[in-house]
C-alpha positions in Angstrom: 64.4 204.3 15.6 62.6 207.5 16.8 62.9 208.3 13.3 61.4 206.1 11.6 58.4 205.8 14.1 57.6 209.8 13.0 57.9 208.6 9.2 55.5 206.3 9.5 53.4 208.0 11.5 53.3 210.5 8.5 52.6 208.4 6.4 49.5 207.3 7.7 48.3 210.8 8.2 48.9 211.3 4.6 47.3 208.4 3.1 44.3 209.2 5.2 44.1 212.4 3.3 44.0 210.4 -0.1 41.0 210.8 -2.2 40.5 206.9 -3.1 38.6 206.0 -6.5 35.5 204.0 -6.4 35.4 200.6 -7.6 32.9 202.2 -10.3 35.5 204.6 -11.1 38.2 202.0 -11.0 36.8 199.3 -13.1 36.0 202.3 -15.5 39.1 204.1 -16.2 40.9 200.2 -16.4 38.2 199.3 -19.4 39.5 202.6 -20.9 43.2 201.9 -20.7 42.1 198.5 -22.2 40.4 199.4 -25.3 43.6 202.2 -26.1 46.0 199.4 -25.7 44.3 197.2 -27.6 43.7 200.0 -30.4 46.9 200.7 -30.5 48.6 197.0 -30.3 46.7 196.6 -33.8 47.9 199.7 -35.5 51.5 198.9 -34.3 50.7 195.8 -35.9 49.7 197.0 -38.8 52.4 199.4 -39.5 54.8 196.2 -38.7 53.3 194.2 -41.5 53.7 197.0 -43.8 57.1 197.9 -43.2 57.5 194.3 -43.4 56.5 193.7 -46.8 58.1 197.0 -47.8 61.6 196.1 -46.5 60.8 192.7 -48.6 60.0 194.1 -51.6 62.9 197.3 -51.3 65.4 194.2 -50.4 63.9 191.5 -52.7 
């Protein structure tokens, strides 16, 4: 039990160290992650559509 009592205590020590992002930063970097997602769910969806119609017109 001892153990476990000196883990956590590390643990808050250690997230006390943490360097947390600010909302600004937050809301930021998610709209970034957003917009490549979205980016790339569209080429994927191109390329899908023409492989599609290739493998249609290659198989008939």
């Amino acid at each position: 039990m001892q153990n476990v009592k000196t883990f956590l205590e590390s643990v808050k020590i250690e997230l006390g160290k943490v360097t947390w992002p600010t909302r600004k930063e937050t809301v930021a970097t998610t709209g970034v992650v957003v917009v490549i997602i979205f980016l790339i769910s569209i080429y994927l969806g191109a390329c899908d559509i023409v492989l599609a119609k290739l493998m249609r017109l290659i198989l008939g």
